[in-house]
C-alpha positions, 0 to 999 in steps of 0.5 A, a space after each residue: 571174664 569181665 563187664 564189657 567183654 565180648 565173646 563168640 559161641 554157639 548156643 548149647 543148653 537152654 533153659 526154660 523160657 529162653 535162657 540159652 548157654 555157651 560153653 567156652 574155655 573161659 567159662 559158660 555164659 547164660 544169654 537171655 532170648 536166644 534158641 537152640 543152635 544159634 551163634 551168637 556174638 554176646 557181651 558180657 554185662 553182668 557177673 555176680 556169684 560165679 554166674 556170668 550173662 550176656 546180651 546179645 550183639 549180633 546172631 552170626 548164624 541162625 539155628 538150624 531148627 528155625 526153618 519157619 518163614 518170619 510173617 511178622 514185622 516186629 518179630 526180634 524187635 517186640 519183646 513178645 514172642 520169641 520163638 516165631 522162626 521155629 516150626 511149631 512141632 520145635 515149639 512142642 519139643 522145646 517146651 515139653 524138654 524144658 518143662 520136664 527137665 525142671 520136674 525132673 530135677 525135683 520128682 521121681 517115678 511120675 508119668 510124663 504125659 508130654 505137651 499138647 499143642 494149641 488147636 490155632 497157631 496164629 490169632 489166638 489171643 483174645 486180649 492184649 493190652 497195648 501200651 503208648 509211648 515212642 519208639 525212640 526219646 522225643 519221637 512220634 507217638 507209637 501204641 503197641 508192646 515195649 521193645 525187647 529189653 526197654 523198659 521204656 521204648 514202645 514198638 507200633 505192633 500194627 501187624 501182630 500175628 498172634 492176634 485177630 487183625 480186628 485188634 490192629 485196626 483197632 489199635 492203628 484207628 486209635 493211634 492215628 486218632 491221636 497223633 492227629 490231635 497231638 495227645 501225650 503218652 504219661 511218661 514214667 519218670 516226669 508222672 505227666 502225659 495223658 494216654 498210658 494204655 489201650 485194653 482190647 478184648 475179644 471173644 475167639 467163639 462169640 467174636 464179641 469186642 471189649 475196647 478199653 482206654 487207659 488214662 491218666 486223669 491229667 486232661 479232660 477230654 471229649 472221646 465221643 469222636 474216638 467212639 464214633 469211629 471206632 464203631 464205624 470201622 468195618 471188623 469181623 468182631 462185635 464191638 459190645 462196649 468201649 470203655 475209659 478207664 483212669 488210672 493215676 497209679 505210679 506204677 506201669 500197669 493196667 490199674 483202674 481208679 475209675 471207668 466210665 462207659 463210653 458205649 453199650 457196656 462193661 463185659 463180654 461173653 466167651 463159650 468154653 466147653 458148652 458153657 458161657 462166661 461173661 468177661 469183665 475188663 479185669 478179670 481173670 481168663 484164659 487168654 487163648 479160648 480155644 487153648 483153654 478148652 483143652 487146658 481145662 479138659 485135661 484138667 478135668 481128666 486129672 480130677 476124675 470122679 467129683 460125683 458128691 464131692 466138695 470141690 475147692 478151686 483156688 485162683 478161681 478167676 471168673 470161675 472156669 474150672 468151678 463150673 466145669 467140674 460143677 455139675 457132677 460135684 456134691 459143691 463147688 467153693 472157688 476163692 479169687 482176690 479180684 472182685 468183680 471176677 467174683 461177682 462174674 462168676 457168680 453171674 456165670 454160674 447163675 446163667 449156666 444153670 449151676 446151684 452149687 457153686 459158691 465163690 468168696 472175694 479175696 486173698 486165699 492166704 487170708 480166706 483160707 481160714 474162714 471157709 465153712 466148708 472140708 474139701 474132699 479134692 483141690 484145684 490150685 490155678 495160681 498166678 505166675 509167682 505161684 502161691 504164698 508159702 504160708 497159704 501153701 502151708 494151709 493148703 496142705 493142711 485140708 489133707 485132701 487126698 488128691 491135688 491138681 495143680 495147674 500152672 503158668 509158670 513152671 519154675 514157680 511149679 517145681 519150687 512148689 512142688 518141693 514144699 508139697 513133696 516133703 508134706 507128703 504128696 506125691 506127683 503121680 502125672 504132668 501134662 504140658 499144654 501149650 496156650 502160647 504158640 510163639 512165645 515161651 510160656 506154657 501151662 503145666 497140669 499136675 496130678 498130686 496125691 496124699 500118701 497117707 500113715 497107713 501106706 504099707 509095704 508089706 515084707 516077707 520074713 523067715 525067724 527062722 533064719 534071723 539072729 535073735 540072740 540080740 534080741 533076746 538080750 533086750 528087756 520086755 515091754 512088761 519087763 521094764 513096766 514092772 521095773 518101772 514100777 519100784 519104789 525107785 521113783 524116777 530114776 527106776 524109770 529111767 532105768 527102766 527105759 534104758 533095758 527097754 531101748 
């Protein structure tokens, strides 16, 4: 098989989160964002290390599993959701195959507890970051997610389907209020242009609204006529606040150098589980509400007893896990590198009544050292590259008793679980919870427990029938002590030594 070739196969396995194999004479071929079934016409276009893979030319025929009418129009061109044309039950057993082939390949005599689906399919999101650019070099203004496999193309995602419509008009008001005008998106390569990204954020419980523009600080322009119609469109939300964020970073990604607010203010609040959380542009929260309720149910099952515990939650985010566990636990310590996360949830705990949380501001691989308090149980909620070797080291140090880990990423999961099994923690249950219907990630929960020195196995044995003729051979413990002892110096004690062994 060479570069540039170009095959014909039909879809065998697939791997998390959407890597599909053929098999053929020649050899296999791995080709990302296919499904089960398919068959595909695939060209060859990158070989390395005995592995080949291949991009996709043509679906010749469809997977028999994809029986679900396809209700969005930029489904295949959006490089956001994947598995759109599967009925939801094949997305439960697509992920639940996956997830538990990756933590078979690494752990034995665990308790699979299978996947749980979201209570919502369709508009469950409650925060998208739209981007601009153009559909095409040189063409229109276009404000939505990249194209699938372009780094720069950008598709208009005006009806988006795992959204509540409320982030489309938004999204199409503030497209259409800047075509009028003729602003420029920022273009990568040349660092110019103005417009990079639009932040929309809405509480799924509350129906609260947080709109956030992202821009370069190249112009200097007078949004109030953005705010004015943005406030005047008719929404099923609340907008609380609208927000102008300037970011001159290199890098494309959502970096906030300033904010300003534009109206009303800089948070919104969610309801998890009976408790409120206030949610500011950047910090860290579940992006599916009602998902995360029963994501962090199960979580709370796998914790179990906390009644005068210490509890760690690590990655803590604006807090969640914290203050769910918080009120039947001895103390709650959550560590998260973003600040003002810190700073929401210490408000969070404060309005929810909670006076034993305590949450530090900053990178766990270096709090970690500094913290006061000895947990009796962990929580880890890293983000999707899972947790820094050596702060996983120091994690394992605590020697708690009992870990949950819960994951977003489960490749990352299972590379984490090797190191965790070899410092002596055993996986006793995995749950799969899926938070995102349509695409191909999904959380992993984990229950992890020490085993501990004294762990016995206790064996029954008869004398009577061992050969203790080899045995009796051997000097004694008193034997070589007393051999050791002469006036031989050391070579009486290595001497020694050896009748002992």
């Amino acid at each position: 098989m060479k570069k540039g070739e170009i095959y014909e196969g039909i879809i065998g396995r697939f791997d998390f989160p959407d890597k599909g194999y053929i098999e053929l004479p020649e050899g296999k071929i791995g080709i990302k964002h296919t499904l089960p079934g398919q068959k595909v016409r695939v060209m060859i276009n990158k070989k390395r290390g005995g592995k080949v893979e291949g991009r996709v030319l043509e679906v010749l025929e469809p997977s028999k599993l994809e029986t679900a009418e396809n209700p969005c129009p930029h489904f295949g061109i959006c490089g956001g959701c994947t598995y759109q044309t599967l009925p939801y039950e094949e997305q439960l057993k697509i992920k639940e195959k996956q997830v538990k082939d990756l933590i078979d390949s690494v752990c034995e005599d665990y308790e699979f507890e299978g996947i749980k689906g979201s209570p919502i399919e369709d508009g469950y999101r409650n925060k998208m970051e739209f981007s601009f650019g153009d559909e095409f070099k040189d063409g229109p203004l276009a404000l939505g997610m990249h194209k699938r496999g372009s780094f720069y193309d950008v598709v208009t995602t005006g009806n988006c389907q795992i959204v509540n419509s409320d982030f489309t008009d938004i999204l199409k008001a503030v497209k259409g209020y800047f075509e009028e005008k003729g602003t420029g998106f920022y273009k990568k390569m040349q660092h110019t242009g103005y417009l990079r990204h639009l932040l929309v954020r809405r509480a799924i419980k509350t129906g609260e609204i947080l709109i956030d523009l992202v821009t370069t600080s190249q112009e200097d322009m007078d949004l109030q006529p953005l705010t004015d119609l943005l406030l005047g469109l008719s929404l099923d939300g609340t907008i609380v606040g609208i927000l102008h964020t300037f970011n001159d970073s290199l890098a494309d990604v959502v970096k906030n150098d300033r904010t300003d607010i534009l109206y009303g203010q800089d948070f919104f609040f969610e309801e998890l589980l009976g408790l409120k959380f206030k949610i500011s542009p950047f910090s860290f929260f579940q992006t599916n509400s009602l998902g995360a309720e029963v994501l962090y149910e199960t979580t709370r099952g796998y914790v179990g007893e906390t009644k005068d515990k210490v509890v760690f939650d690590l990655y803590s985010g604006t807090g969640t896990i914290a203050q769910i566990l918080a009120p039947v636990a001895k103390k709650v310590v959550g560590v998260e590198i973003v600040g003002e996360a810190v700073e929401a949830a210490r408000e969070n705990a404060k309005r929810n009544g909670l006076e034993n949380c305590e949450f530090i501001a900053g990178d766990v691989l270096k709090v970690i050292d500094e913290l006061q308090d000895k947990p009796d149980l962990i929580v880890l909620d890293p983000p999707r590259d899972g947790i820094h070797p050596k702060a996983l080291g120091k994690i394992i140090d605590f020697g708690v008793d009992k870990l949950v880990y819960v994951s977003c990423k489960p490749t990352s999961l299972v590379r984490d679980l090797v190191v965790l099994q070899e410092r002596g923690y055993e996986v006793e249950k995995v749950c799969c919870v899926d938070m995102f219907p349509s695409t191909a990630n999904v959380e992993t929960v984990v229950l992890l427990s020490q085993q501990k020195a004294d762990d016995k196995i206790e064996v029954d044995l008869d004398l009577d029938e061992l050969d203790v003729t080899l045995a009796e051979s051997k000097g004694t413990y008193v034997e070589s002590k007393d051999y050791a002892l002469k006036p031989d110096g050391l070579q009486g004690y290595v001497d020694a030594m050896n009748v002992f062994n």
